[in-house]
Rosetta silent file (secondary structure, phi, psi, omega in degrees, C-alpha in Angstrom):
SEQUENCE: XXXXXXXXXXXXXXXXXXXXXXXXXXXXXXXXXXXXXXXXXXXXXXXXXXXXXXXXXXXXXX
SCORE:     score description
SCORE:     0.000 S_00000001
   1 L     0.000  143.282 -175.389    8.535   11.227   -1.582 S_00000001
   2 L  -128.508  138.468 -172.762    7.588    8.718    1.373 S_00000001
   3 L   -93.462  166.064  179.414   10.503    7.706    3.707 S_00000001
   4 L   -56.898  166.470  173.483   11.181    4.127    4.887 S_00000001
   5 L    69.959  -25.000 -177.097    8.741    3.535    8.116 S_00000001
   6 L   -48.469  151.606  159.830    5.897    6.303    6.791 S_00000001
   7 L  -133.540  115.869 -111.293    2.640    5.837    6.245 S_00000001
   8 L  -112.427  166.413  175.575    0.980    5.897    3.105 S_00000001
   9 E  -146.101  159.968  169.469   -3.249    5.370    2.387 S_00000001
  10 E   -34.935  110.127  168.570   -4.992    4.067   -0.664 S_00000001
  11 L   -67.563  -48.721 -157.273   -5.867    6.274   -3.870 S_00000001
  12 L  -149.417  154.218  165.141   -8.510    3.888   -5.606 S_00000001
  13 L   -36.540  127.129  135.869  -10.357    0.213   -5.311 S_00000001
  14 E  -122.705  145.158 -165.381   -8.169   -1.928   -5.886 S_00000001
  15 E  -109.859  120.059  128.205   -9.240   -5.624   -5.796 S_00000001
  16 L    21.527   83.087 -175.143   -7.062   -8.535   -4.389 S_00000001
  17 L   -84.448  -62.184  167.139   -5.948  -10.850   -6.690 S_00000001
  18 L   -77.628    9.152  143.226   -4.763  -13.605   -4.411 S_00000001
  19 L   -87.968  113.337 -164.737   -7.433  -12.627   -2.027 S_00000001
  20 L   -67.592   74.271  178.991  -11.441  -12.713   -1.952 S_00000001
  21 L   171.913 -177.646 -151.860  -11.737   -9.090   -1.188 S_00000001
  22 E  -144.272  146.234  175.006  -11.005   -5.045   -2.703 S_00000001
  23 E  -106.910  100.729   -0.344   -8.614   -2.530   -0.610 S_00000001
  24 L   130.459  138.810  151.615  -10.920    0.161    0.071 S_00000001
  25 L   -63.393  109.655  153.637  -10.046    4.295   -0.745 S_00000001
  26 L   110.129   20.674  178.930   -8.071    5.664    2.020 S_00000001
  27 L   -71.168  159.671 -143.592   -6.803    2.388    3.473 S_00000001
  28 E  -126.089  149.823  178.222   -3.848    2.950    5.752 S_00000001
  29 L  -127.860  124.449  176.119   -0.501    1.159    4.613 S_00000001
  30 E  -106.048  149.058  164.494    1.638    1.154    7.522 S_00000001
  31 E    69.120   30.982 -176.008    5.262    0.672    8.013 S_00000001
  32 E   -88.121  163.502 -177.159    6.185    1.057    4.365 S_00000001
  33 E  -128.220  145.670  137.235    9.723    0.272    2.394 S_00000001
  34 L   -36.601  148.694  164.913   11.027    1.219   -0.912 S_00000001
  35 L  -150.231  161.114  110.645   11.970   -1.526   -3.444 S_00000001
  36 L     2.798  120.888  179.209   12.875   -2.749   -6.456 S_00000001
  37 L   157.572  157.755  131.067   10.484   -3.171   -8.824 S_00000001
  38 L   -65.020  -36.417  145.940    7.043   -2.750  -10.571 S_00000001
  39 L   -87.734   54.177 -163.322    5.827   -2.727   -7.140 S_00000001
  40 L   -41.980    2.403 -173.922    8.133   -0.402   -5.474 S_00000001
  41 E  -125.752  125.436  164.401    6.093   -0.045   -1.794 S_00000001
  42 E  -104.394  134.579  160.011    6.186   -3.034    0.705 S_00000001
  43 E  -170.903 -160.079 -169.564    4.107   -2.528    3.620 S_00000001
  44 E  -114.142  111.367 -162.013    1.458   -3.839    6.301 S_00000001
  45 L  -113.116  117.867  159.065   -2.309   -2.820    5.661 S_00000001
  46 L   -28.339  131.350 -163.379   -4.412   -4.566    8.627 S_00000001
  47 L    63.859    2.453  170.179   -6.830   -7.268    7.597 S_00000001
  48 L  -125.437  -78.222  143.870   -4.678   -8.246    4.495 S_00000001
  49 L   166.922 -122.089 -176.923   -1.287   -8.456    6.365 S_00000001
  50 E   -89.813  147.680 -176.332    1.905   -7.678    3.751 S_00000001
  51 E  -138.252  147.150  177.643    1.413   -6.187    0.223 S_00000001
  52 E  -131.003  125.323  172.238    3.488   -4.790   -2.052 S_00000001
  53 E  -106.299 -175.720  178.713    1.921   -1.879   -4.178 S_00000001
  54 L   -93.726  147.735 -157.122    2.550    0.572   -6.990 S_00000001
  55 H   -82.400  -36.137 -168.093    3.846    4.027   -5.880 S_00000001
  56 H   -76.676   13.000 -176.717    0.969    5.408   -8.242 S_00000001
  57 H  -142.901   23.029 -168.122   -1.736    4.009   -6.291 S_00000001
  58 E  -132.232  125.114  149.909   -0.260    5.728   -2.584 S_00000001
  59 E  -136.781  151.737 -148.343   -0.225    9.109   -1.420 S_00000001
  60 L   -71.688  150.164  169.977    1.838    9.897    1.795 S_00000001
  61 L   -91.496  105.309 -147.900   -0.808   10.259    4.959 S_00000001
  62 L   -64.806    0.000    0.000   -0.884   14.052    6.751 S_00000001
């Protein structure tokens, strides 16, 4: 389980739909929150600014 403020990295490519560009394996998600949702993780990943992902595409960072 990842707590509000934790920070979470990247499983797999995923590519950017409103964006010209792919989120990279092991990209750091900073700052994240719980939601509501189909995309239950809000958070901040540096060089795309806020995103909201799928919990299934996260694993908590050591």
């Amino acid at each position: 389980m990842l707590p509000h403020g934790d920070t979470a990295a990247i499983l797999a490519d995923l590519k950017v739909l409103s964006a010209s560009g792919t989120l990279k394996v092991g990209t750091k998600v900073r700052n994240i929150r719980l939601i509501d949702g189909d995309h239950d993780i809000d958070g901040k990943i540096d060089g795309f600014g806020a995103m909201q992902l799928k919990s299934e595409y996260v694993r908590k960072v050591t």
